[in-house]
Every structure is written in structure tokens, then in C-alpha cells.
VOPAGU-2260 file (C-alpha; in pm, 1 decimal, decimal comma):
REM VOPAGU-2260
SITE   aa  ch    i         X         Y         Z
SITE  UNK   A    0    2724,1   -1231,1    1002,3
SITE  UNK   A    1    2412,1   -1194,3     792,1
SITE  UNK   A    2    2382,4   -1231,6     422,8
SITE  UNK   A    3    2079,5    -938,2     447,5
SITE  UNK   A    4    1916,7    -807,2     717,3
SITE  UNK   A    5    1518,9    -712,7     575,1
SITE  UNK   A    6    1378,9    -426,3     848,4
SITE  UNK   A    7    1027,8    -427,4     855,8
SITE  UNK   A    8     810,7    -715,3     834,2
SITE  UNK   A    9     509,2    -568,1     708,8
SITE  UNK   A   10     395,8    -703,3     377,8
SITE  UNK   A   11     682,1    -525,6     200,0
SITE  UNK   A   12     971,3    -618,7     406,7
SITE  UNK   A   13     842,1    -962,8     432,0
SITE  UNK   A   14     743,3   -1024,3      79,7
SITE  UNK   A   15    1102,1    -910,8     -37,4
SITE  UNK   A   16    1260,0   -1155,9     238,4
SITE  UNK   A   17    1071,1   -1434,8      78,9
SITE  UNK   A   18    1216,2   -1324,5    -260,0
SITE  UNK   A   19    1557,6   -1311,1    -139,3
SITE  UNK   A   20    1524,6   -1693,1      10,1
SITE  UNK   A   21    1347,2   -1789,0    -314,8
SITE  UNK   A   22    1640,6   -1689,8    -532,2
SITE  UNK   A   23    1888,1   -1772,2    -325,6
SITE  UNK   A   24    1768,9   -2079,6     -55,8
SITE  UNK   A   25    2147,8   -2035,3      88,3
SITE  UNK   A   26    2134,4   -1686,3     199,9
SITE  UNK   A   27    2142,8   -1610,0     582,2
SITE  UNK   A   28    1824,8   -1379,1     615,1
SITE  UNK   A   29    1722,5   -1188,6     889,8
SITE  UNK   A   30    1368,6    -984,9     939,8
SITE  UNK   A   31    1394,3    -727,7    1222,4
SITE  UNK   A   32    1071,3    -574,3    1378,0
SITE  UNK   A   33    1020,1    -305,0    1659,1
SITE  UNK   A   34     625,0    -487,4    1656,7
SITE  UNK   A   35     627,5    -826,8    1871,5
SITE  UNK   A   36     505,6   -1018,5    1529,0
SITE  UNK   A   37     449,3   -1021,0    1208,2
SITE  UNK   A   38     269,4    -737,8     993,2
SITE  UNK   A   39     153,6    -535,1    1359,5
SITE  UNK   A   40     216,2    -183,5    1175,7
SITE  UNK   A   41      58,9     -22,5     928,0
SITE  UNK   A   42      -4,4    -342,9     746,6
SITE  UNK   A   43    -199,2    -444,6     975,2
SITE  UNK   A   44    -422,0    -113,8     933,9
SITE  UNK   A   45    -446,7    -142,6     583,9
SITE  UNK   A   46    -793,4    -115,4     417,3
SITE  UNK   A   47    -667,3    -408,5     178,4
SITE  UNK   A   48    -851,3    -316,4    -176,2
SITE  UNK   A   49    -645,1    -381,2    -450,8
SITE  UNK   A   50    -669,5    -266,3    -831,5
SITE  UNK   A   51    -429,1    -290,0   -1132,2
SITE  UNK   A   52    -555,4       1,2   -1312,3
SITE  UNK   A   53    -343,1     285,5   -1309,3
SITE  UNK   A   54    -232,3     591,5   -1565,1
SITE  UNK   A   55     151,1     530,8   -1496,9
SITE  UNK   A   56     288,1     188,5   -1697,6
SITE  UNK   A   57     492,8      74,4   -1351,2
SITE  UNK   A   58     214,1      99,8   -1169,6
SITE  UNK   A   59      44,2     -92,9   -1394,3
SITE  UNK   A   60     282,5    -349,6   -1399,6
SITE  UNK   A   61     355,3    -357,6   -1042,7
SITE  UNK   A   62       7,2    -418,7    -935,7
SITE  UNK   A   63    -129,4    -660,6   -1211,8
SITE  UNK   A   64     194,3    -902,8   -1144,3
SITE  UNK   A   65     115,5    -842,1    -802,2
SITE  UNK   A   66    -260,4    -924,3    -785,1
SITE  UNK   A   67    -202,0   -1244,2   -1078,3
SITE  UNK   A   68      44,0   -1380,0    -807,3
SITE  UNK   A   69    -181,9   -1356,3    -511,8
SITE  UNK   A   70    -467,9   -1491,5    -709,2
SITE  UNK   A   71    -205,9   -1803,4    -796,4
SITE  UNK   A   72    -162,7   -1854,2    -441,1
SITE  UNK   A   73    -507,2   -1862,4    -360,3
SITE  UNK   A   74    -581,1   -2086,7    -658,5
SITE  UNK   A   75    -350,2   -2313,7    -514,7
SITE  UNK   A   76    -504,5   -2334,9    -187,9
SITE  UNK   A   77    -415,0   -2024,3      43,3
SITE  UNK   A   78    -694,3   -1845,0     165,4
SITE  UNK   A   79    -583,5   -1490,8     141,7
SITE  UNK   A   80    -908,8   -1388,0     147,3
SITE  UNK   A   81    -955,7   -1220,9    -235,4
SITE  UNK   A   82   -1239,3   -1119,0    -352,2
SITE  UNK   A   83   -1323,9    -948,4    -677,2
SITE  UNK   A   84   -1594,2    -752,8    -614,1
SITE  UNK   A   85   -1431,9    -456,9    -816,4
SITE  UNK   A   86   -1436,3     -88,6    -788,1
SITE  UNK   A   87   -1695,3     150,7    -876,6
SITE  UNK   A   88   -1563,9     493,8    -869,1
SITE  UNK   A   89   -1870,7     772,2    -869,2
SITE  UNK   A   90   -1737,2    1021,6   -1144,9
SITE  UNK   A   91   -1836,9    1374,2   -1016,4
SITE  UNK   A   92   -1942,6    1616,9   -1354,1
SITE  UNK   A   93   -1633,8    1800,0   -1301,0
SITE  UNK   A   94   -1412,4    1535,7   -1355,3
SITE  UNK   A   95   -1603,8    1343,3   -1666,2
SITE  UNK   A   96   -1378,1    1431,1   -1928,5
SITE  UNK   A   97   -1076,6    1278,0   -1731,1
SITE  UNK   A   98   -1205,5     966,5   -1617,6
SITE  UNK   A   99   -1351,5     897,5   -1949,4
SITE  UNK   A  100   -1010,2     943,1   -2102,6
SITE  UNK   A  101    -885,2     741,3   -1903,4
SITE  UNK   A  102   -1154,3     473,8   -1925,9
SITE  UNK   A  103   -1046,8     457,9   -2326,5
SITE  UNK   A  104    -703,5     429,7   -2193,3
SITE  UNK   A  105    -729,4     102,8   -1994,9
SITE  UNK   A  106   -1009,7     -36,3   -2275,5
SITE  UNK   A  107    -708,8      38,7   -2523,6
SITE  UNK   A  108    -489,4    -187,7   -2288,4
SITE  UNK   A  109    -707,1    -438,7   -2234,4
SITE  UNK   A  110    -862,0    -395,0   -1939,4
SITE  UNK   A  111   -1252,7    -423,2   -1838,3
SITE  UNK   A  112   -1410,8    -136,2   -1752,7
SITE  UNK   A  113   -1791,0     -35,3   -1762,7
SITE  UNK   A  114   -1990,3     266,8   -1765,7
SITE  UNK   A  115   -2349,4     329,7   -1554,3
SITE  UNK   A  116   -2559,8     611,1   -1633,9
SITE  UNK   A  117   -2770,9     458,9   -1389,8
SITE  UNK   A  118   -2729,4     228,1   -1105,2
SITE  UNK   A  119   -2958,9      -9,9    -897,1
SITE  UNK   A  120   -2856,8      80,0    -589,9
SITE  UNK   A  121   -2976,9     289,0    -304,8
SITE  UNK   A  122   -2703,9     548,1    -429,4
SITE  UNK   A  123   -2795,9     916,6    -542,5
SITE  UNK   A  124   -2613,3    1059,8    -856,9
SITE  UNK   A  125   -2813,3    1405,5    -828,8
SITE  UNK   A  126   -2745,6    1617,0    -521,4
SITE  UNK   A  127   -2758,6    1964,7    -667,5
SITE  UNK   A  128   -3077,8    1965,6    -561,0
SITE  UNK   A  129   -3024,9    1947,9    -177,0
SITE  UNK   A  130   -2912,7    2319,1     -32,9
SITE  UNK   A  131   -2670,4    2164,1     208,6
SITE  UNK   A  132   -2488,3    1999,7     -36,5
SITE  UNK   A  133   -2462,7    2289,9    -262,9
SITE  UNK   A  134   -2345,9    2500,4      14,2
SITE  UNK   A  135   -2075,3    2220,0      73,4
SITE  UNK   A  136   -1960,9    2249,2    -343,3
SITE  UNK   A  137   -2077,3    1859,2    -355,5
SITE  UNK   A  138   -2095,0    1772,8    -750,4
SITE  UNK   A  139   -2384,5    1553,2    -895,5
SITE  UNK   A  140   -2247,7    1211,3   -1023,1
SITE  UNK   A  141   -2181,1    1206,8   -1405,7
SITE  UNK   A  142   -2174,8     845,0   -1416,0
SITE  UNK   A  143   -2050,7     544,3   -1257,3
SITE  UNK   A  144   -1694,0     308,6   -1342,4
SITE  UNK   A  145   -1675,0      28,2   -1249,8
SITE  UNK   A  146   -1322,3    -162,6   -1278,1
SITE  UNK   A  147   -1371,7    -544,2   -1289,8
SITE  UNK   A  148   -1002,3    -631,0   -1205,9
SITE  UNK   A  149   -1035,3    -516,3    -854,4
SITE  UNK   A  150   -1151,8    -596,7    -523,8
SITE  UNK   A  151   -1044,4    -688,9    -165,6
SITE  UNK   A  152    -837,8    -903,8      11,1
SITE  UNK   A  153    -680,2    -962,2     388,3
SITE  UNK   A  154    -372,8    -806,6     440,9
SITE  UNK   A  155    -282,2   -1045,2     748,5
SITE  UNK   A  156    -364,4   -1384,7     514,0
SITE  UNK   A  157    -121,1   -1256,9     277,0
SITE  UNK   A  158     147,7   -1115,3     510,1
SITE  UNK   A  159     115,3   -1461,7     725,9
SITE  UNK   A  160     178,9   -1654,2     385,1
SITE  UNK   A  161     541,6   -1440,3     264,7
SITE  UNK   A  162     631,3   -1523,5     680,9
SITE  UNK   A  163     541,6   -1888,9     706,2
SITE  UNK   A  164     717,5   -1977,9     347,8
SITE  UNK   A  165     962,5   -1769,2     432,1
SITE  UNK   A  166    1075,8   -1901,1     775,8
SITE  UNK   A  167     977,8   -2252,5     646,4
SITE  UNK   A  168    1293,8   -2220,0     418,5
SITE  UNK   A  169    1535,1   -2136,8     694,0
SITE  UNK   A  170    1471,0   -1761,7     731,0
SITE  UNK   A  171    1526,5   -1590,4    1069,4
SITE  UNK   A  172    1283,1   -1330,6    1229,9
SITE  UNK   A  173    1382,9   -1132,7    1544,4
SITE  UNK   A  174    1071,4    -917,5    1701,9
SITE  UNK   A  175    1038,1    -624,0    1948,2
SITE  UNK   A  176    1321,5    -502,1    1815,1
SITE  UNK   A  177    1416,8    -119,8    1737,5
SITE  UNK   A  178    1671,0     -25,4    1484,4
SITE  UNK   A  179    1843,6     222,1    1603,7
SITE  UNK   A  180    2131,3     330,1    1299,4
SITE  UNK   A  181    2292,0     158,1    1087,5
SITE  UNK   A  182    2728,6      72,3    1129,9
SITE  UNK   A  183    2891,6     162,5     826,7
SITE  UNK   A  184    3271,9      56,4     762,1
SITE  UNK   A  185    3509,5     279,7     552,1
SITE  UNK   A  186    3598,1      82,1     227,6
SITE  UNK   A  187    3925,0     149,8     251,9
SITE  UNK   A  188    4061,7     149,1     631,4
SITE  UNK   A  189    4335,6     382,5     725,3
SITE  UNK   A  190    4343,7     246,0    1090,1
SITE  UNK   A  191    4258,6     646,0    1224,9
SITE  UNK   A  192    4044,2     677,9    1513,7
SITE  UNK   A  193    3663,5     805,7    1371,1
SITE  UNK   A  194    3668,7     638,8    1091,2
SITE  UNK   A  195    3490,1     670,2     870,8
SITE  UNK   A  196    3519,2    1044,4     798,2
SITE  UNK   A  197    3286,9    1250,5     602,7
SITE  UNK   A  198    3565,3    1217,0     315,9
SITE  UNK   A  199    3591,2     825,9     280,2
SITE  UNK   A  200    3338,5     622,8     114,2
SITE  UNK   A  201    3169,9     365,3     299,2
SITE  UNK   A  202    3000,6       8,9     326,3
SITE  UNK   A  203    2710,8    -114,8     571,4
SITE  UNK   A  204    2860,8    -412,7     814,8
SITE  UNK   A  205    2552,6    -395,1    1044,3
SITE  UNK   A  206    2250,1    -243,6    1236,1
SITE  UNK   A  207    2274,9    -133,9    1616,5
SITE  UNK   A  208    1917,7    -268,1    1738,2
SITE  UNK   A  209    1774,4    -189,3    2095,9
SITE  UNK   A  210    1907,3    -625,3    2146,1
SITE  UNK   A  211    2248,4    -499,3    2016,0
SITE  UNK   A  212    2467,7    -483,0    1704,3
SITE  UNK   A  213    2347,7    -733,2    1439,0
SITE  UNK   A  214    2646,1    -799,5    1159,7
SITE  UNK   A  215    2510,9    -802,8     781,8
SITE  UNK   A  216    2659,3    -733,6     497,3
SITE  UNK   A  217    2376,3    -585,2     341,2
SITE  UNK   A  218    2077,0    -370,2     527,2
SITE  UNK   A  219    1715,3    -336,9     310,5
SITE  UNK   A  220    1508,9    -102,6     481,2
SITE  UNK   A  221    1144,0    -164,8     406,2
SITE  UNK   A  222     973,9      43,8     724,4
SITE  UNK   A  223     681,5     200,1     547,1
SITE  UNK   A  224     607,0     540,3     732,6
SITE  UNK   A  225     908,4     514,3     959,6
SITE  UNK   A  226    1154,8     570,6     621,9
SITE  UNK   A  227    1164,4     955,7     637,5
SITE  UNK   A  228    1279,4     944,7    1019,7
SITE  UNK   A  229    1559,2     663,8     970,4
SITE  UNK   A  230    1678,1     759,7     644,6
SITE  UNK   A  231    1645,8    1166,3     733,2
SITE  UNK   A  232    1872,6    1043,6    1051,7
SITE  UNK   A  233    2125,6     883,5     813,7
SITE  UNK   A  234    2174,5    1147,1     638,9
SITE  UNK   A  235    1974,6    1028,4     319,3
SITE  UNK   A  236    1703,3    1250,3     165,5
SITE  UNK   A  237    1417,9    1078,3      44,0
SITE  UNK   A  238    1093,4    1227,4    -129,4
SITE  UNK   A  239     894,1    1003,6     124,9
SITE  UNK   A  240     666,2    1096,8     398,6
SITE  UNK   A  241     403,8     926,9     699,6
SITE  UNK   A  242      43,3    1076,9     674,1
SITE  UNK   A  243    -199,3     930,4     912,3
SITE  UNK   A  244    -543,0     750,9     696,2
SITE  UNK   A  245    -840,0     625,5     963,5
SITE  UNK   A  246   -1073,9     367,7     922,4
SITE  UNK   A  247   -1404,8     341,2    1029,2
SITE  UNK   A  248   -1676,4      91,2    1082,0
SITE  UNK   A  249   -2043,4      33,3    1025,2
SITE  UNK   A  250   -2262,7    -223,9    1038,0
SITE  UNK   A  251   -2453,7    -325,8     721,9
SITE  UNK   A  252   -2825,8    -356,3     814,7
SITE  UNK   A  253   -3145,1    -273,1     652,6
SITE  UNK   A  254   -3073,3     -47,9     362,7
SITE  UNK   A  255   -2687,8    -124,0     369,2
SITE  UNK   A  256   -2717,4    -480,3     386,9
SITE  UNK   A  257   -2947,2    -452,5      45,2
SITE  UNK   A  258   -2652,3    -214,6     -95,1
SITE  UNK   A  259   -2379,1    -511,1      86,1
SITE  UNK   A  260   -2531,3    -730,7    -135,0
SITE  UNK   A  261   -2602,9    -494,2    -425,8
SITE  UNK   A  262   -2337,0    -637,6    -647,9
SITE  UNK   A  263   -2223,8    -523,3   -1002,8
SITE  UNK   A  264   -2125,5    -785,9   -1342,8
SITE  UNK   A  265   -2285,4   -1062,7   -1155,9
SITE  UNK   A  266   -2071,4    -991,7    -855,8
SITE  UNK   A  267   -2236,7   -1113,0    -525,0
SITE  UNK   A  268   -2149,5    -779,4    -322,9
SITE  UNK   A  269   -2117,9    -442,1    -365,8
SITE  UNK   A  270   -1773,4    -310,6    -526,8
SITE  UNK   A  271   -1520,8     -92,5    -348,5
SITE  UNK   A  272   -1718,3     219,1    -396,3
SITE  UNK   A  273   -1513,2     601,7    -390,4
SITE  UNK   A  274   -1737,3     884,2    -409,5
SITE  UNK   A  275   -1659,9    1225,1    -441,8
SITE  UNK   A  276   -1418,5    1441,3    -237,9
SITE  UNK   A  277   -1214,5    1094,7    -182,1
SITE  UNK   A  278   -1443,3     917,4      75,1
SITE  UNK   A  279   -1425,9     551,7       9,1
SITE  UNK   A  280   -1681,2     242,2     129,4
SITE  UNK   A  281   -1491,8     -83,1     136,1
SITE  UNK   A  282   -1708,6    -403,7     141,9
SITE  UNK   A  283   -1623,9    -639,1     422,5
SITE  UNK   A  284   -1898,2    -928,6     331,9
SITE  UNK   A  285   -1749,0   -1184,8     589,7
SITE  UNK   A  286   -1862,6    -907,2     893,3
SITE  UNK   A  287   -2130,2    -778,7     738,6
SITE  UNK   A  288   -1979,7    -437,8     731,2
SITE  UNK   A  289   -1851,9    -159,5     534,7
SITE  UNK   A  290   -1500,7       0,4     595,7
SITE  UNK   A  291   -1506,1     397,5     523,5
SITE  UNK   A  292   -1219,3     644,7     540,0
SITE  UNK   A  293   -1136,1     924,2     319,4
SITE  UNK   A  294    -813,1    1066,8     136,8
SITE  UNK   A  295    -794,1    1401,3     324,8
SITE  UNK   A  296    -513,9    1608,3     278,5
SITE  UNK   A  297    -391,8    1624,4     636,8
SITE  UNK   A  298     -68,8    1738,8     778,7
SITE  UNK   A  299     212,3    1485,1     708,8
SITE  UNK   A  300     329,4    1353,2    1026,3
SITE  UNK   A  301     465,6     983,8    1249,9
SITE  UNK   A  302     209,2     953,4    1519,1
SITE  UNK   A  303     260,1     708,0    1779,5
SITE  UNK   A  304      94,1     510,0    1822,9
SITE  UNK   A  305    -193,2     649,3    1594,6
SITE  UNK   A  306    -587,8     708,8    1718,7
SITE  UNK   A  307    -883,8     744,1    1462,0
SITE  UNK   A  308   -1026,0    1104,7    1544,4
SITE  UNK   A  309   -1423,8    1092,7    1607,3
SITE  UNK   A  310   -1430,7    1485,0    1437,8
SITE  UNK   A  311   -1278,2    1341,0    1091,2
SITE  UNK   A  312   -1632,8    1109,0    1087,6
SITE  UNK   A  313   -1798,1    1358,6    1202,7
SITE  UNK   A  314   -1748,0    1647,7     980,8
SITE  UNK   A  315   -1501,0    1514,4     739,7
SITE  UNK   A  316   -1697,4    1207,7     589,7
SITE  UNK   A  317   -2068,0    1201,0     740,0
SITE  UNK   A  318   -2220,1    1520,2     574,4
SITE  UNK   A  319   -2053,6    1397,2     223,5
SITE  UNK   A  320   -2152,4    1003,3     312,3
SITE  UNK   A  321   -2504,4    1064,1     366,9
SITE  UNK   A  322   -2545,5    1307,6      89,5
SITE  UNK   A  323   -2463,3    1000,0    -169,3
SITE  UNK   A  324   -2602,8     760,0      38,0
SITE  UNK   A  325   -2883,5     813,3     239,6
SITE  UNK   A  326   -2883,4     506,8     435,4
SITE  UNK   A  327   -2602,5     575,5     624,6
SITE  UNK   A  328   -2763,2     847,8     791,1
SITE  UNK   A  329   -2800,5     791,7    1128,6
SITE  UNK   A  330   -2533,5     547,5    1171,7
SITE  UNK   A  331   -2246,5     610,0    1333,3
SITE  UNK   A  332   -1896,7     357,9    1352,1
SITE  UNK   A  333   -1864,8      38,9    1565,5
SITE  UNK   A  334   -1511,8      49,9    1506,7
SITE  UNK   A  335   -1200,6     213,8    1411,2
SITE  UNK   A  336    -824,4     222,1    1397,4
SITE  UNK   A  337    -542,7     460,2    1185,4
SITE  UNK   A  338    -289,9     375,6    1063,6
SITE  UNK   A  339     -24,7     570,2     832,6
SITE  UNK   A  340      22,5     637,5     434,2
SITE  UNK   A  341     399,2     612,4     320,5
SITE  UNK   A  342     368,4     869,4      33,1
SITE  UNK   A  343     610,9     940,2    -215,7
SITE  UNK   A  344     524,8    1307,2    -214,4
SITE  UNK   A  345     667,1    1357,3    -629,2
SITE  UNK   A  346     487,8    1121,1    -819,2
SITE  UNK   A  347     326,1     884,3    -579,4
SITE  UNK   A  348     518,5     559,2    -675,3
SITE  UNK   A  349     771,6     316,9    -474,1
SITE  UNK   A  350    1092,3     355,9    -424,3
SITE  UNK   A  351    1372,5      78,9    -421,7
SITE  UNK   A  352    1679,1     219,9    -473,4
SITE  UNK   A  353    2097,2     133,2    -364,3
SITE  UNK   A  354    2186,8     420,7    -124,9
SITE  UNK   A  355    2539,0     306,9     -43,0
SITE  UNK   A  356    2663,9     -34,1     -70,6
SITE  UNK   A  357    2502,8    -247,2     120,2
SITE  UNK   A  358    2211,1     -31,6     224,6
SITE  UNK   A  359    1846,8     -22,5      21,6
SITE  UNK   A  360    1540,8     112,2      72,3
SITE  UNK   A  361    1200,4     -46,5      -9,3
SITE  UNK   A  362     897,8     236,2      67,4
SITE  UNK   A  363     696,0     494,6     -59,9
SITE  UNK   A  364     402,8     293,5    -126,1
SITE  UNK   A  365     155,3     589,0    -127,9
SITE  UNK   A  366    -142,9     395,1      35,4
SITE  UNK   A  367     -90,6      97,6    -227,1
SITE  UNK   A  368     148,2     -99,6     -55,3
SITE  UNK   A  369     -97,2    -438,0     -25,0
SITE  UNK   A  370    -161,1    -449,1    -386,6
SITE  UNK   A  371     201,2    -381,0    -532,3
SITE  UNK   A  372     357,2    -580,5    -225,4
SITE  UNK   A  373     479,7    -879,6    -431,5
SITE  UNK   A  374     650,5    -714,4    -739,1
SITE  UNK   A  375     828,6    -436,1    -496,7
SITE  UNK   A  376     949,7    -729,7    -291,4
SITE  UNK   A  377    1104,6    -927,2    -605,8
SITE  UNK   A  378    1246,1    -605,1    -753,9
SITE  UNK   A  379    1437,4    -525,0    -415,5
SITE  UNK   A  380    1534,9    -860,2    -384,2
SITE  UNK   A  381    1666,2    -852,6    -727,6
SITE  UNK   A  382    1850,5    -542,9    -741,1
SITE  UNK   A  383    1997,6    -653,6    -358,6
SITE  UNK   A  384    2163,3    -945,5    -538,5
SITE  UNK   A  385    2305,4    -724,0    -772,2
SITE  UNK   A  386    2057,1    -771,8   -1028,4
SITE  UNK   A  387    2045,6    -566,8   -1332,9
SITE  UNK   A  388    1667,9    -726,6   -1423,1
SITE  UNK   A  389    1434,6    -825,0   -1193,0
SITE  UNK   A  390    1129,9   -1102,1   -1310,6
SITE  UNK   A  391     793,6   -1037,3   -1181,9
SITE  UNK   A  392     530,5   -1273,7   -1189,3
SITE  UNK   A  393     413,7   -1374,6   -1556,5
SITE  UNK   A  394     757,7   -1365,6   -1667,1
SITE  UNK   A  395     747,3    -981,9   -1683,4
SITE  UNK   A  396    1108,4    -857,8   -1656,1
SITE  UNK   A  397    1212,1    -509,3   -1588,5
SITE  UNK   A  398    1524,1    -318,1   -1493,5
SITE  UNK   A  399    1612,8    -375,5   -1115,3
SITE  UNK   A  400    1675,9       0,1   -1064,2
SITE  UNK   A  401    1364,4     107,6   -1211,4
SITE  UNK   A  402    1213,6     257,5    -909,1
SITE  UNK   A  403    1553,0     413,8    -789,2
SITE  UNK   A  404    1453,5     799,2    -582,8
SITE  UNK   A  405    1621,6     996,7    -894,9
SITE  UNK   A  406    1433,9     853,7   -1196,2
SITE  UNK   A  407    1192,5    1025,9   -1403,5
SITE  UNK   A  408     863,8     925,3   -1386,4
SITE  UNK   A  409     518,0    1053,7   -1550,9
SITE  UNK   A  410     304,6    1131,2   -1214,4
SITE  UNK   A  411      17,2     886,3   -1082,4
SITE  UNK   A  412    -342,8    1064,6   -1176,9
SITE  UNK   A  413    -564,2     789,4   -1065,7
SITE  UNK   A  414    -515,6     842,1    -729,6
SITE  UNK   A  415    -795,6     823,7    -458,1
């Protein structure tokens, strides 16, 4: 008999494993995994940036306990790969006012944030002037924003770090294996056959797993874009749902290693840049690369396993690409993979929430699952134990039901 079972050991389910152990060393802990290791799902696929700007205050918080912790651990001698190269976002005209709203917002709180007019980089703010990218309703650049507090990380480093502390202090891991429901025990027995009926109110005393039934007295789902299918299938409606987000590769040379290098504040390489119409360059110094994808509005949808789709470089992110920056032209990917988004489709935040006792859910990460991972983990850990506060790094203490499904929540505009 388990103390908790933690499904999912992507950086989520792992990181609020960890938390469980940390709080309570004596805890029997399990981690169950359909992958045959650790963080082989869409953690793995992650683009790994991280920020802790946001418009929403739990976002906020959520990501700037999360990124002070990580930058602890590396300061303490964990590579997890950081680097705060920071993140320029290319404000299109239409969209000035906003962002400089919201630029006066995070100055007001504190956080650095500066504004190009111009930029020394082989970037172009003006495209009005090009007929193709008029005909394709491309906006010239008002000005650049560049976030300081930002930058990029490896998702396996830090996902490897939650397992090996976590396993160091006793906890149990059992991969390649499927969940396939969860075993729920009426609270009350009547001794009936069926139990426990529609009418009766129930507790969790295990998982049935492809290896068998696995006892625990308490189940924390944290399955990222599988959520919607195992919660839909016990009978628990959740505003979460998979959409599939591709990656792709390109070498930096000539032009794009100057713009690799072509860092901002004194940074040695180039921020995490997002241009218009949500196509994103991600800095990957140690290859010499740059990671692109975009935030298209695609069907949501599980794909299994998931294949990057030549057509979405091709006509989805190449024409707008080359348009901004002309170097790329020419250039096609080396690599690529997909993975999925786990959106909260109301207001694009996590959810951690008690569904019946003994069962919680961990998920909705909406595509910033890496940079939230730590303060998720400690607030499901904490409101698992029965928690009515949960600590976050820095001493930062907030109600453990905070991100329950039902609250009320002012909706996430900064979102790429």
C-alpha cells in the first residue's frame, strides 16, 4: 500500500514527488510512467525558455519562485543548463499600446524591462514595404522588449535532478507502465455487489496499471496532455486540452551565427526572440543552433506518437521567418520533433485541484510547464498532505487550493 502514487514523471509529476519526499522523508512514494524513463513525453519535447513576467499575479508568482529555485540549484552546483539570455519580443504596431502597458506594469513591479527603437541585429522592423508581406497582413515592428529575467534552460538537466534526489531519498519509480483507471472504494461499505453505486460517495484505494493493481491511498495525476482522456474517462470534466506544438531546427552559420551571438544588456547570445504572428527563435548556443516553432491555433487533439509536419515550416513559419529575418532564407531544418501543449482552454493557468478524496490532478500547464514546474509541484504536494498553505521558494506562501478547476481567475494576456 502506497502513501501516493505521482502518475507522470515528466517535470511536473516528478517535481511534485520530490516535494512530497521533501516534506515528508517517511512517505511511501511511487512515480508511474507509460515512457520506459524519466521525462520521455512531452517534457522531453519542450522548447525549455523560461520567463517570470506575466499579467496574471499567480503566474507571476509561480514562475519567479520557480526560476529563483532552479537558479539556487545551479548556484549550488547542478548544471541545469540556464542561461539568461532573455526575451526580446518584436512588438508589431498593432499591438504597441498593449505591450507598452504592460511594460509599465512589470517596471511598476519591479521587474527589468527595456525598450529598442532600434536594434543591431540583422533583424528588419519595416516590412510594409515588401508586397508579399503586405499581401500576408505582416505588421512593421513598433519596437523591441526585451525582458532581462528570462532565458533558457534544459528540460532533461532539470527533470534528471527532481528524479535522482528524489529516488536518492527512498522514492520508487515503476516505468513502461500504462494507467489504465483508477479503483475507487465506497466510504461507507454496505457489503452489496457493485459497489460503489452512482449514489455513494467514494475514496481512491488504487490504480489498475497494464503490470496490475497498485494499492495507494492517494492518486496525483500529473500526465500533461494525457489529462483530458483519463480524467474525461473518469468521469471528471476538466477545462484542459492536448494541442500538438513542433519544433524545428537550423543551423546558425554566416548571418545567423553573427545574430547567435548578437546578444542584448551585455548578454553573450541572442535572446529568445518572438516575432509577429507567434513564431518564436530559441537560442541553443551549445549546438550552434536556433530552435523555431510557432503558436498556431491548430485543432486540439492526443496524437500518438506525434510527427513535426514539413507543410507547418513550410507555409506556416518560413514566409513570416524570412520576412523579419532575412538570413534565414534559404535554410531549411536539420531537425525536428512535436510534442503536445496541455492548455487550460479558460484562462491559460494550472490546475491542482482535490477531485475526490484521494485523487488530484496536477496539469494544464498551457506550454509553460518547464518554467512553473517547481512551484506547481510544491503546491500539489502541499494541498495532497492536506495542506491549507503551500510555501514556495523564497518563503512565498499561498493557499494550497489556489489553482483548484472552479476558481476565478483574471485571464493570461501575455501569452505567445
Amino acid at each position: 500500500m502506497y502513501d501516493y502514487v505521482v502518475v507522470g514523471a515528466g517535470v511536473v509529476g516528478m517535481a511534485t514527488a520530490y516535494h512530497l519526499k521533501r516534506l515528508l522523508p517517511r512517505l511511501r512514494v511511487l512515480v508511474v510512467d507509460q515512457h520506459p524513463g524519466v521525462g520521455m513525453g512531452d517534457t522531453a519535447k519542450s522548447a525549455a525558455a523560461f520567463r517570470t513576467i506575466f499579467t496574471s499575479w499567480i503566474n507571476r508568482v509561480l514562475a519567479k519562485t520557480s526560476v529563483d529555485f532552479y537558479r539556487e540549484v545551479q548556484r549550488g552546483g547542478v548544471d541545469l543548463g540556464m542561461r539568461f539570455v532573455g526575451y526580446l519580443f518584436l512588438v508589431p504596431e498593432e499591438n504597441a499600446d498593449l505591450m507598452r502597458n504592460a511594460a509599465q506594469e512589470l517596471r511598476a513591479m519591479g521587474v527589468s524591462v527595456d525598450a529598442y527603437e532600434r536594434l543591431e541585429m540583422p533583424i528588419k522592423l519595416r516590412v510594409s514595404d515588401d508586397e508579399e508581406a503586405r499581401e500576408m497582413g505582416l505588421s512593421d515592428v513598433a519596437f523591441g522588449l526585451l525582458v532581462r529575467d528570462a532565458g533558457i534552460m534544459d528540460p532533461e538537466k532539470l527533470v534528471k535532478y527532481y528524479y535522482e534526489v528524489y529516488t536518492r531519498e527512498g522514492g520508487e519509480v515503476l516505468f513502461g507502465t500504462k494507467v489504465e483507471s483508477v479503483v475507487f472504494s465506497p466510504k461507507k461499505p454496505l457489503g452489496i455487489p457493485g459497489e460503489p453505486f452512482p449514489w455513494q460517495d467514494v475514496k481512491v484505494v488504487g490504480i489498475e496499471t497494464s503490470a496490475g493493481v497498485v494499492e495507494a491511498k492517494n492518486i496525483i495525476f500529473a500526465t500533461g496532455a494525457w489529462t483530458e482522456r483519463l480524467m474525461d474517462a473518469l468521469g471528471f470534466g476538466l477545462p484542459l486540452k492536448p494541442r500538438k506544438r513542433q519544433v524545428f531546427v537550423v543551423r546558425a552559420t554566416g548571418e545567423l551565427e553573427a545574430l547567435l551571438r548578437s546578444g542584448l544588456a551585455d548578454r553573450e547570445y541572442s535572446p529568445m526572440i518572438i516575432l509577429p504572428r507567434g513564431v518564436y527563435l530559441r537560442p541553443e548556443p551549445g549546438e550552434g543552433t536556433y530552435w523555431i516553432g510557432v503558436s498556431d491555433r491548430r485543432p486540439f487533439r492526443l496524437e500518438e506518437p506525434p510527427e513535426p509536419e514539413e507543410a507547418l515550416w513550410r507555409f506556416g513559419i518560413y514566409p513570416v521567418l524570412t520576412k523579419y529575418v532575412p538570413a534565414f532564407e534559404g535554410r531549411m531544418p536539420q531537425n525536428a520533433w512535436a510534442g503536445h501543449y496541455d492548455e487550460n482552454v479558460v484562462d491559460y493557468q494550472p490546475v491542482v485541484d482535490r477531485l475526490v478524496e484521494g485523487l488530484y490532478v496536477a496539469a494544464g500547464t498551457s506550454g509553460s510547464g518547464i518554467m512553473k514546474a517547481d512551484a506547481i509541484g510544491r503546491v500539489a504536494a502541499y494541498l495532497a498532505l492536506g495542506r491549507e498553505k503551500a510555501e514556495l521558494y523564497g518563503g512565498v506562501v499561498v493557499d494550497s487550493n489556489v489553482l483548484r478547476h472552479n476558481r476565478c481567475f483574471e485571464e493570461e494576456r501575455l501569452v505567445i
